[in-house]
C-alpha positions in Angstrom: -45.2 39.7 135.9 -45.9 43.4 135.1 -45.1 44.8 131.7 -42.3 46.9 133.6 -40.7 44.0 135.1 -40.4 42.3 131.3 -39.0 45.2 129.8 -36.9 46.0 133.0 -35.7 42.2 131.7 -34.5 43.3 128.5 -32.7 46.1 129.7 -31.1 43.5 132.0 -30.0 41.8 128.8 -28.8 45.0 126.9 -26.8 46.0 129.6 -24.8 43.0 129.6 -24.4 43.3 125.7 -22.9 46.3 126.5 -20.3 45.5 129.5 -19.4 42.6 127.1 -18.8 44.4 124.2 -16.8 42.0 122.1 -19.7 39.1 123.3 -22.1 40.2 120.5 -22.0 38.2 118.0 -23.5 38.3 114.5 -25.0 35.0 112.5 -22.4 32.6 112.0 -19.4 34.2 114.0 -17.7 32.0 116.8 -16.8 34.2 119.6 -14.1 33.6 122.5 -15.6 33.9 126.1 -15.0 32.7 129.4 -18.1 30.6 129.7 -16.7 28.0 127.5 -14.9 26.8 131.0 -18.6 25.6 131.9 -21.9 26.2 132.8 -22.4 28.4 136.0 -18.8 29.0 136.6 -18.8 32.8 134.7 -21.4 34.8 133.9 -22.0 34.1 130.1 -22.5 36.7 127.5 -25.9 38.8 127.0 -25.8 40.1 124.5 -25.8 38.1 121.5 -27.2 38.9 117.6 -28.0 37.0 114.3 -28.3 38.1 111.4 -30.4 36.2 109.3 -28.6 35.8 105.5 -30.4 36.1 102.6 -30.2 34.3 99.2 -26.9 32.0 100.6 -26.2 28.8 99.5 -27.8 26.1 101.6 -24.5 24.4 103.0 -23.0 27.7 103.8 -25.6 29.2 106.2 -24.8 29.6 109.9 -24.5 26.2 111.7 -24.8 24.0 108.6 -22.0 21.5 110.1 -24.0 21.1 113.4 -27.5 20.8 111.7 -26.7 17.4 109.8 -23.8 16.0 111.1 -22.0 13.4 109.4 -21.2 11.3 112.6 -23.1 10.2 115.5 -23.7 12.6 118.2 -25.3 11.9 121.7 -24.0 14.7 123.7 -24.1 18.7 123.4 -24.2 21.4 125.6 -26.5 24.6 124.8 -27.4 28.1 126.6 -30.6 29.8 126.4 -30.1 33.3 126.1 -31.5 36.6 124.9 -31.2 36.6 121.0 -32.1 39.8 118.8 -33.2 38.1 115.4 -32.3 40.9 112.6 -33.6 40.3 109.1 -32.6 42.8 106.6 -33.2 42.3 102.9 -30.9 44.3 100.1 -33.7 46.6 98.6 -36.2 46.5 100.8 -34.8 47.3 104.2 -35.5 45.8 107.5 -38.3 43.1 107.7 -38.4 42.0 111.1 -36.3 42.8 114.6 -37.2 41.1 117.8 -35.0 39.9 120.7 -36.2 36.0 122.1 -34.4 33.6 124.5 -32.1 31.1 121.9 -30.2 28.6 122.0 -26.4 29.1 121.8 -23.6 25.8 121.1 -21.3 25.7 123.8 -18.0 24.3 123.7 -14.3 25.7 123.6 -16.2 28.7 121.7 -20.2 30.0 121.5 -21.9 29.9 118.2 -24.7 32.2 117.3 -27.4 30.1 115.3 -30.6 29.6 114.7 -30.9 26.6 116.1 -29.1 24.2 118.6 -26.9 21.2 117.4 -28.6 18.2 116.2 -28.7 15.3 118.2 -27.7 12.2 115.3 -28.1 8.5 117.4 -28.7 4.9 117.0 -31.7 3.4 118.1 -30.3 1.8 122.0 -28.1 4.6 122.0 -27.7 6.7 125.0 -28.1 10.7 124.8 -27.7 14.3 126.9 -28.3 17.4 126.7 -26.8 20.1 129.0 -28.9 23.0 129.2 -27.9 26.3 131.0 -30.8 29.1 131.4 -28.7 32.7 131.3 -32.3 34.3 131.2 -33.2 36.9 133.8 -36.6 36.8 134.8 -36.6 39.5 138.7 -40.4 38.8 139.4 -40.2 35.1 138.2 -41.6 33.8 141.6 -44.5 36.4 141.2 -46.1 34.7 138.1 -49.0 32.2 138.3 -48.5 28.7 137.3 -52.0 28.8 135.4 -54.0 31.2 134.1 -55.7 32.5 131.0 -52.8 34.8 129.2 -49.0 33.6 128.9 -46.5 33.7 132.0 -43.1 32.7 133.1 -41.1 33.8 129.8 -37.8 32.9 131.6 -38.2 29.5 132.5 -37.6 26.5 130.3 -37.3 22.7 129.8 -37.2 20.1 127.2 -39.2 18.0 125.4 -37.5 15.2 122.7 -40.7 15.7 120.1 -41.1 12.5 118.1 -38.9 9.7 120.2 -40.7 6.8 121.5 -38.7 7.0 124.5 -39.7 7.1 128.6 -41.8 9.7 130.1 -39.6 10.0 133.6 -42.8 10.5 135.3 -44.1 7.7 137.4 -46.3 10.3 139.7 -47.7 13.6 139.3 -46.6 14.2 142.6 -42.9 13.7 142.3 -43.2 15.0 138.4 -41.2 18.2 138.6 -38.0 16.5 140.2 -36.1 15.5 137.4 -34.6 11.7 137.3 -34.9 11.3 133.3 -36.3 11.3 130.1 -38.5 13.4 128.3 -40.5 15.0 131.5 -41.8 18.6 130.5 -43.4 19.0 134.0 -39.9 19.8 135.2 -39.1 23.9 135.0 -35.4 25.0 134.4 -36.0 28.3 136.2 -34.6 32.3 135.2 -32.2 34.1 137.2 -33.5 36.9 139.3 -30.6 39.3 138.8 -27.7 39.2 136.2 -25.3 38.8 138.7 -26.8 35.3 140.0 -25.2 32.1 138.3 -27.9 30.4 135.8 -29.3 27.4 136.7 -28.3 24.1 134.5 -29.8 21.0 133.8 -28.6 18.1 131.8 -31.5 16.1 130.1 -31.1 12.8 128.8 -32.4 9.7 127.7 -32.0 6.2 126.1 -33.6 5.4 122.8 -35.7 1.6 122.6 -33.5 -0.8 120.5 -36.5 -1.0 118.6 -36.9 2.5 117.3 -37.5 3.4 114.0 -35.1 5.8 112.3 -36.2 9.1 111.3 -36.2 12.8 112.1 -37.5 14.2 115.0 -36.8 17.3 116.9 -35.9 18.6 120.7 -37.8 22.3 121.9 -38.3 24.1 125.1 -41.5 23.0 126.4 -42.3 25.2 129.7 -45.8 25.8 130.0 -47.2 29.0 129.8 -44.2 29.9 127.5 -43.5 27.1 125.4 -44.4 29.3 122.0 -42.1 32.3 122.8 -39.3 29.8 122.9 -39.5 27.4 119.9 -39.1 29.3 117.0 -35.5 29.6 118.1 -34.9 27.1 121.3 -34.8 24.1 119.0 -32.7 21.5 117.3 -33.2 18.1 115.3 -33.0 14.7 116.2 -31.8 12.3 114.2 -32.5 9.0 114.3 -30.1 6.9 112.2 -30.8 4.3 109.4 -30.6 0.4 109.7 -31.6 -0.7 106.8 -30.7 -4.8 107.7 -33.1 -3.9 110.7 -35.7 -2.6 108.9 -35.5 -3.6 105.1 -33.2 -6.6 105.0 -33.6 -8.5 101.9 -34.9 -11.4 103.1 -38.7 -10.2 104.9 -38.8 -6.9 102.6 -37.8 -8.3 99.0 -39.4 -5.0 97.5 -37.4 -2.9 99.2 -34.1 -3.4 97.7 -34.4 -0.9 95.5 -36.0 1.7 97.7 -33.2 1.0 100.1 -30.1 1.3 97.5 -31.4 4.9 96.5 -31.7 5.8 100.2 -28.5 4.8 101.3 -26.4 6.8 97.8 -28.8 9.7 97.9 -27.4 13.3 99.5 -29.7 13.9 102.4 -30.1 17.1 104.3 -32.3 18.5 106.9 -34.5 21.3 105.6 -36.0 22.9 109.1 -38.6 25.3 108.4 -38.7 28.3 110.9 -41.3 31.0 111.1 -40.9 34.2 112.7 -44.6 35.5 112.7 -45.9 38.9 112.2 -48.5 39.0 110.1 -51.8 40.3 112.0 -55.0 38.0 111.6 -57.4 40.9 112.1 -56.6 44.7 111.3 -54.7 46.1 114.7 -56.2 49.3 114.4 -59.5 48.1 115.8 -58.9 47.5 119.9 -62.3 44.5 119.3 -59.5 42.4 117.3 -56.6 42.3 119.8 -57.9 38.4 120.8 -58.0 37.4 117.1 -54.3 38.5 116.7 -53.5 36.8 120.5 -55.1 33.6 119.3 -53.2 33.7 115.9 -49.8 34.6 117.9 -48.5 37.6 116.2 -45.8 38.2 117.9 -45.8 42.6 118.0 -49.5 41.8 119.7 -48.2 39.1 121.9 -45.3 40.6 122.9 -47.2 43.9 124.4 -44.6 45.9 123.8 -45.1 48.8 125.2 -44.4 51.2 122.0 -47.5 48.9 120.5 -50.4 51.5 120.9 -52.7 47.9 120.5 -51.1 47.1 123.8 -53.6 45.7 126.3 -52.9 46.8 129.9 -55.1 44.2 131.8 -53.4 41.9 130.5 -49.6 42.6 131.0 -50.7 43.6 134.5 -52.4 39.9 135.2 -49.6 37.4 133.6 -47.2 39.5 132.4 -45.5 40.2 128.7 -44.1 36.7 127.4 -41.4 38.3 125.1 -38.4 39.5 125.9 -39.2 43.6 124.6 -38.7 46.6 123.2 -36.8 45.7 120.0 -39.8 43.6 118.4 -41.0 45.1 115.3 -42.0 43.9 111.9 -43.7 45.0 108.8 -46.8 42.8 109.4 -45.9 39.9 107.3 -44.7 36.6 108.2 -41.0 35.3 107.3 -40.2 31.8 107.0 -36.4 30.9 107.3 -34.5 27.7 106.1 -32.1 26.2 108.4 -31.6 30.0 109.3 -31.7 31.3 106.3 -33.8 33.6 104.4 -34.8 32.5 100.8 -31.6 30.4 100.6 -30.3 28.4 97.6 -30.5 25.1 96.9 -28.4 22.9 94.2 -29.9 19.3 92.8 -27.8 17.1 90.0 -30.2 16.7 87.2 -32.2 13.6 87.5 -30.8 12.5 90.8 -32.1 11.5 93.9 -31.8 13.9 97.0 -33.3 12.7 100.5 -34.6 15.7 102.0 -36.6 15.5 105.5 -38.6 18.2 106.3 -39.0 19.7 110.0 -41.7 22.7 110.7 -40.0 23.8 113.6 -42.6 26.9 114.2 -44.8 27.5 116.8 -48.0 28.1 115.1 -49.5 27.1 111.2 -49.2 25.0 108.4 -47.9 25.1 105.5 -48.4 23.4 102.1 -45.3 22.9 100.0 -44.5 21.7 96.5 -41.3 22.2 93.8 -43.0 25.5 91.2 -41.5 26.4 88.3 -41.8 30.2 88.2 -42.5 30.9 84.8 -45.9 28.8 85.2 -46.2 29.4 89.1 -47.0 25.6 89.1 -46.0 22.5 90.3 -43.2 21.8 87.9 -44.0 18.6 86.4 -40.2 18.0 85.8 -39.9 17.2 89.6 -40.7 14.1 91.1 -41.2 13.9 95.3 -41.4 10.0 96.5 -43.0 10.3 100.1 -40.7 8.1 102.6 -41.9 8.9 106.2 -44.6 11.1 108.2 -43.2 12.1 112.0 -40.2 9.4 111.6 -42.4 6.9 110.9 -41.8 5.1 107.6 -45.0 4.8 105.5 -46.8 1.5 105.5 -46.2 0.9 101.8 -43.4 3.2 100.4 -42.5 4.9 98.5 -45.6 7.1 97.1 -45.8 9.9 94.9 -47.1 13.0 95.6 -47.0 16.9 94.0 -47.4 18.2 97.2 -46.4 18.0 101.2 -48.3 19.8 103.9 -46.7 20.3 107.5 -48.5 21.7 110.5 -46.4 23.1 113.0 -44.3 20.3 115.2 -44.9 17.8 111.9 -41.8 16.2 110.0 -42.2 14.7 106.5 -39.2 12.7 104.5 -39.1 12.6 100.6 -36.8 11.8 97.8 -37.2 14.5 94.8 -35.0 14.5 91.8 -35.7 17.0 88.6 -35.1 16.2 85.1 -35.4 20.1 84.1 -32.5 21.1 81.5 -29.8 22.6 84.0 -29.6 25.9 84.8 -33.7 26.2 84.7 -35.0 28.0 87.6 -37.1 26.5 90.2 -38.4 27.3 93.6 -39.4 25.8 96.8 -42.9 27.1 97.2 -45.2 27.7 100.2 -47.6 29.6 98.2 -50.7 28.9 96.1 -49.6 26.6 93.8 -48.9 23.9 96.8 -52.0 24.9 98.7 -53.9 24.4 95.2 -52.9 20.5 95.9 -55.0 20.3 98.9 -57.8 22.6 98.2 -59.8 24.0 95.5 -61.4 27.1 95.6 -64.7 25.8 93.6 -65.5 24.0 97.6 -66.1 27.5 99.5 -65.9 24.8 102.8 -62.0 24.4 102.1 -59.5 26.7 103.6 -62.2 28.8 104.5 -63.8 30.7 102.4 -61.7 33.8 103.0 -58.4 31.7 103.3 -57.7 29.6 106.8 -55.8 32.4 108.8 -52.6 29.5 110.3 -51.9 28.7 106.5 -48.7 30.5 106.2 -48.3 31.4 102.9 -44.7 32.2 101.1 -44.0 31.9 97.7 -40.4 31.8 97.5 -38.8 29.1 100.7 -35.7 28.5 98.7 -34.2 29.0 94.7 -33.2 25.5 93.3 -30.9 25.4 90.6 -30.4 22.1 88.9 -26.8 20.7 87.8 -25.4 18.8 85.4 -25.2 15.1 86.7 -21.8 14.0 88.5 -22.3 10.2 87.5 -25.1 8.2 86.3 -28.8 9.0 86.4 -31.0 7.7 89.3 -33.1 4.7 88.3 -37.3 5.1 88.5 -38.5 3.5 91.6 -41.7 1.5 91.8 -44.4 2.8 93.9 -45.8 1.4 97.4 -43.6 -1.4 96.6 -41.8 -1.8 99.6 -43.3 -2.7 102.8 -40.5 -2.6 105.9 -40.6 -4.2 108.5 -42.0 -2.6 111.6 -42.1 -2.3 115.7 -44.3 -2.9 117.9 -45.0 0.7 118.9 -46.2 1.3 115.1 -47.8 -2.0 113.9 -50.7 -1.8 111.5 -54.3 -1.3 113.9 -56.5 -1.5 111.1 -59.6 -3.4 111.5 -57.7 -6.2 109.1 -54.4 -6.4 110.8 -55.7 -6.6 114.5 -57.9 -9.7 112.9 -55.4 -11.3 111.6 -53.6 -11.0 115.3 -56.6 -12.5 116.9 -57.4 -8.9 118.8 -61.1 -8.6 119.1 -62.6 -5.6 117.7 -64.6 -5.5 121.0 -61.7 -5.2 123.0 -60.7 -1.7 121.6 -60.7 0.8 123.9 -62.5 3.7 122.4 -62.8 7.3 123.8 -64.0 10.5 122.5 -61.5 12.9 122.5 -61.8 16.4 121.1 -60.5 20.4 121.1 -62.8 22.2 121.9 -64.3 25.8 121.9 -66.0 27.3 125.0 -63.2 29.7 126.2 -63.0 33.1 124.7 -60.0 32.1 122.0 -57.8 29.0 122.2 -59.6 25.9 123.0 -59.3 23.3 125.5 -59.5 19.6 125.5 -63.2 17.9 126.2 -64.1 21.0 128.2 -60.9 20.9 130.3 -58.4 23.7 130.7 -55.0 22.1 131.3 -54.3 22.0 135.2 -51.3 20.3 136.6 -51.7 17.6 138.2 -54.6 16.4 136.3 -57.6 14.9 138.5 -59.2 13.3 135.5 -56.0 12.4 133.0 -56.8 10.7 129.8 -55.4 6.9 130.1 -54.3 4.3 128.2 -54.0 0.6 129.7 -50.5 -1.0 128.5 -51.1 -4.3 126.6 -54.8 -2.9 124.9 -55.4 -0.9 121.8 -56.8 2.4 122.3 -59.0 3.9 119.9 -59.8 8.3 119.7 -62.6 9.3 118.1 -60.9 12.6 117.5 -63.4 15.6 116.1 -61.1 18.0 115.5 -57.8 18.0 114.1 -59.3 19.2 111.0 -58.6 22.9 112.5 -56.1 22.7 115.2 -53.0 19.8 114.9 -52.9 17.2 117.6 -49.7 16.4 119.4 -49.1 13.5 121.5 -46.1 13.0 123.2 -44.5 9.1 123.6 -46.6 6.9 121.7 -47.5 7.7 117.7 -51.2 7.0 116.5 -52.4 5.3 113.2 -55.0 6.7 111.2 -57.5 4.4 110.7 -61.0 5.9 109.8 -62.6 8.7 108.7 -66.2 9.8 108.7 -67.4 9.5 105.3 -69.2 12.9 105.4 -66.0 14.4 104.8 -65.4 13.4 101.3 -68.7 14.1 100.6 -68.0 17.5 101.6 -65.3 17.5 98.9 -62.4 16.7 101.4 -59.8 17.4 98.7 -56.1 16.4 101.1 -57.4 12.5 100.5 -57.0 13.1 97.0 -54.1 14.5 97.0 -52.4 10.6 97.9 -50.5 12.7 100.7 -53.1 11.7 103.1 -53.7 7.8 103.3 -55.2 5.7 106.2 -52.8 3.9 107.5 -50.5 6.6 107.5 -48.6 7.1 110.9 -48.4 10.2 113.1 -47.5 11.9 115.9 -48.7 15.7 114.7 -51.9 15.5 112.7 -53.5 18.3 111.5 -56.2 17.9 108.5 -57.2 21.2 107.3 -60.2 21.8 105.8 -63.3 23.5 107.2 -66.5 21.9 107.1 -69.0 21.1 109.8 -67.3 18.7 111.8 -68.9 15.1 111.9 -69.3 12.8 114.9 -66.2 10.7 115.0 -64.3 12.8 112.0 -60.9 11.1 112.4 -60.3 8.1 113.5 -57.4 7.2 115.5 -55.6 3.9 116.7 -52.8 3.8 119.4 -51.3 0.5 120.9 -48.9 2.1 123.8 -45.6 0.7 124.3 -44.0 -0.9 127.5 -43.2 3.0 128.6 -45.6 4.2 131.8 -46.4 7.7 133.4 -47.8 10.4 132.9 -47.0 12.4 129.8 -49.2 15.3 127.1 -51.4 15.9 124.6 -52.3 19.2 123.0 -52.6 21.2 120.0 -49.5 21.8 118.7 -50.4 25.7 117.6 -48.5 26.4 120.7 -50.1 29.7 121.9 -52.9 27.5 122.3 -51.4 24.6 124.5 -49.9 27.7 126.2 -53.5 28.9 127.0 -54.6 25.5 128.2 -55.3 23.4 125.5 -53.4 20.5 126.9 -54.0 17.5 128.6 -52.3 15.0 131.1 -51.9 11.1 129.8 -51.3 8.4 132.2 -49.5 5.1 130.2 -50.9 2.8 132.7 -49.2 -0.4 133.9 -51.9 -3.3 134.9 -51.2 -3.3 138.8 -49.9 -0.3 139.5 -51.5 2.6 141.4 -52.4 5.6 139.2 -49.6 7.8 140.7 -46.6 4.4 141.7 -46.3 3.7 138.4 -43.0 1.6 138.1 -40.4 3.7 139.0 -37.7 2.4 136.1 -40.4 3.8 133.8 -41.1 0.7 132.1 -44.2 -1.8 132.3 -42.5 -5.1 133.2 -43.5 -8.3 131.4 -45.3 -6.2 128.3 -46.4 -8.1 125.3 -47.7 -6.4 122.9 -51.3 -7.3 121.4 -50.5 -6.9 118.0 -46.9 -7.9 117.5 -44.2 -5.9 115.1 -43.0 -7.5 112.0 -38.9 -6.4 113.2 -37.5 -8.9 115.5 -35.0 -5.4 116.3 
């Protein structure tokens, strides 16, 4: 697709803004239009706006009743649509302008968010999701399904990030008709012309009853424009507690009072989104273009065609992956909150809040702590009990840590509570103070020496103003004194536990897996540039345990989609090195994952991270990549067949699930 035909797509877009009129909508506004009869019966609404708020109070942003809802909800209905993203702070003018397809709520009336509703379920519970593309892309059919630079910005799909849940793909050769589950080889194609009715899909799934509760997350997931989409095609997943599942009193004694605070404490969803302009070289000099494509900022990626860093070759081989002219920013990047800009956040002195954490950007990490600002420290009056990593509950929990550290696609779930004398200021920090946690500036290995270029730094996320207490203060809990119960899916791998299960260390299946580096930016995995279908997948034999000796997720973070890994090694040489996260008690073997990214820079040992998956009964063929998603974007992605015994490669049973599993190290849940 030619630079003219992307910009020739916005104009498509503003022109329907403007026969609509009344149809633009700012942050937060519900607005009457005829597509609320259904998908593909009217032509919906271009021409939609949000206004991102700044300095509002947490439960009154845009969308706050649809980001945790108080009640289950399995269905919801969304359009992906051309969204110009305004952020305009009082005394310093505009920050950033750029239009992006979005997700807008449908219903009896359309809601401008950042965000789509979140999903809340049960684990057996049933779900769908109704997605209609109002995107206009005229030379979709021209744009290659590979390649080296970004293509096909219209199209879309979804993938349910996090959910141990069917892959809907029992061949690579049937793989883009859609019967089910969480298949991103499916494409949910553009329009051609305004006038043509969008295309709609409904997606949806069943969750195991033995899922684990937790937060996920749900994003578009097209390849070749799965970053330009994220930032803003997006919603959470919830996964609902059962404690008498997973903590009952009588096989998880320690966890009783763990489990009281949980189920009394206020708990909110805290989704971290970053809209990212800062440049990673200096744009003035045409030789740095690829550093700012492989660091993804957006007013290089997008090509516009005011950028006088535009490169030609490129729009004129795959085309301009944003959606235009309107995309401008001051060079610095801007994380939101739930929509939000620098919102505000209220605690009750010395009570526990549940807070769960989703980094719902495309690219970076992030390293974030509770500072008191007239220290710029970690205030030592706050305390943050780690609960979960990816929706996975810890193996011993709760633990105590100053600091959390998300990579892009990662979830994390805490309880803080601050005994600071109400009224005291405090911040939620991405800056120094939280990075300080996990490096140290005396090891010139760490970070980098000039500062890793995907930690996103900001020092204020959020104010936090402490209250007086409504009732009684929260009681202490123990630490690592509660050990729930677990599934099968995520039972303990380590050396110990698969001895104790009678699974001979011999019988692991081990594989080196690695990113690597021979392309000119990006990376690839073992060599391979993603290609669909995959002649050589990566594949894991239901009923074994599969073992990664993975080399480098200490630089970009490694996604894989259905089944969560264990870490259960690491190469000594990296302590040695003065590995500073492992002292930080965030990082601990044993911890689970299903986004890991472990940043430091060092040489990179042989085997540097160890990493144990025992696949569930689920089969086909589903991903890996890195999750800085201009990366997987550019081919740094791989195909991964969950094989049944006795099935072809590409008949794998058609119902999606391996009949007669057992797993080789049983789960300690009986749910």
């Amino acid at each position: 697709m030619s630079l003219l035909a992307l910009v020739t797509l916005l104009l498509l877009a503003v022109a329907g803004a403007a026969d609509t009129g009344a149809n633009a909508a700012t942050a937060g506004n519900d607005v009457d239009t005829n597509h609320s009869k259904g998908p593909g019966k009217n032509k919906p609404p271009a021409g939609y706006v949000y206004e991102v708020p700044v300095n509002r109070p947490l439960q009154r942003l845009p969308g706050a009743a649809v980001m945790m809802p108080k009640s289950s909800m399995t269905s919801s209905r969304i359009t992906l649509a051309p969204v110009t993203y305004r952020l305009f702070v009082p005394g310093q003018g505009l920050q950033v302008e750029f239009t992006q397809p979005g997700y807008i709520q449908d219903g009896g009336k359309q809601q401008v968010a950042a965000f789509g509703p979140t999903l809340r379920l049960a684990r057996g519970q049933s779900y769908d999701v109704t997605i209609t593309n109002a995107l206009v892309d005229p030379n979709e059919d021209n744009v290659p399904e590979h390649g080296e630079y970004w293509f096909g910005p219209g199209d879309t799909n979804l993938h349910l990030h996090g959910l141990h849940a069917a892959t809907g793909v029992p061949s690579q050769a049937t793989a883009t008709e859609y019967k089910g589950d969480d298949n991103i080889f499916v494409k949910l194609k553009a329009r051609s012309s305004a006038a043509q009715r969008p295309n709609t899909l409904t997606f949806r799934g069943t969750l195991p009853s033995s899922h684990l509760p937790g937060l996920a997350w749900a994003h578009a997931h097209k390849h070749g424009s799965t970053f330009m989409q994220v930032s803003s095609a997006h919603f959470a997943v919830l996964v609902e507690d059962d404690f008498e599942a997973w903590m009952p009193q009588a096989a998880a004694p320690g966890c009783a009072q763990v489990r009281k605070v949980l189920e009394g404490a206020p708990d909110a969803i805290l989704d971290l989104q970053l809209f990212f302009f800062q440049y990673a070289a200096d744009p003035a000099n045409p030789a740095n273009e690829k550093v700012n494509l492989d660091n993804a900022n957006l007013q290089i990626a997008s090509k516009n065609a005011s950028n006088p860093y535009c490169c030609d070759k490129r729009s004129a081989m795959n085309g301009h992956p944003f959606m235009g002219g309107l995309t401008q920013g001051l060079g610095a990047n801007r994380f939101l909150i739930n929509g939000g800009y620098q919102p505000r956040i209220s605690l009750q002195h010395n009570t526990w809040t549940r807070w769960r954490f989703l980094f719902s950007g495309a690219k970076g990490f992030a390293a974030i702590a509770i500072v008191d600002p007239s220290t710029n420290q970690v205030s030592p009056d706050c305390e943050m009990q780690l609960i979960a990593k990816d929706g996975i509950y810890l193996p011993l929990l709760p633990r105590k840590v100053q600091a959390l550290l998300l990579p892009s696609g990662g979830r994390v779930e805490v309880l803080v509570r601050c005994s600071s004398w109400p009224g005291k200021p405090l911040t939620l920090s991405a800056g120094a103070a939280a990075a300080s946690v996990f490096s140290n500036s005396s090891f010139g290995n760490l970070f980098y020496p000039t500062g890793n270029p995907f930690l996103i730094q900001q020092e204020l996320l959020a104010s936090i103003s402490v209250q007086y207490p409504i009732g009684m203060s929260s009681p202490s809990l123990a630490e690592e004194a509660c050990k729930p119960l677990r599934p099968a899916y995520a039972a303990d791998l380590r050396d110990s536990a698969l001895a104790a299960a009678g699974y001979q260390l011999s019988d692991v299946v081990r594989s080196p897996v690695q990113f690597t580096f021979n392309r000119q930016f990006a990376c690839e995995v073992n060599n391979q540039s993603f290609t669909f279908p995959d002649p050589n997948p990566l594949t894991m034999n239901i009923g074994t345990i599969q073992q990664w000796d993975f080399n480098d997720a200490v630089f970009h973070p490694l996604h894989v989609h259905t089944n969560p890994f264990q870490l259960v090694g690491f190469n000594k040489a990296l302590l040695e090195a003065g590995a500073k996260p492992f002292t930080s008690n965030f990082y601990k073997i044993g911890d689970y994952y299903d986004t890991l990214l472990f940043p430091f820079y060092t040489p990179i040992p042989p085997d540097a991270l160890t990493l144990r998956f025992q696949p569930g009964a689920f089969t086909g063929y589903s991903v890996m990549h890195c999750h800085y998603l201009m990366h997987e974007d550019l081919g740094c992605m791989k195909v991964v067949l969950f094989k049944c015994p006795g099935f072809p490669d590409d008949a794998q049973p058609a119902d999606g699930e391996c009949p007669g599993y057992t797993p080789p190290v049983p789960g300690t849940a009986t749910a």
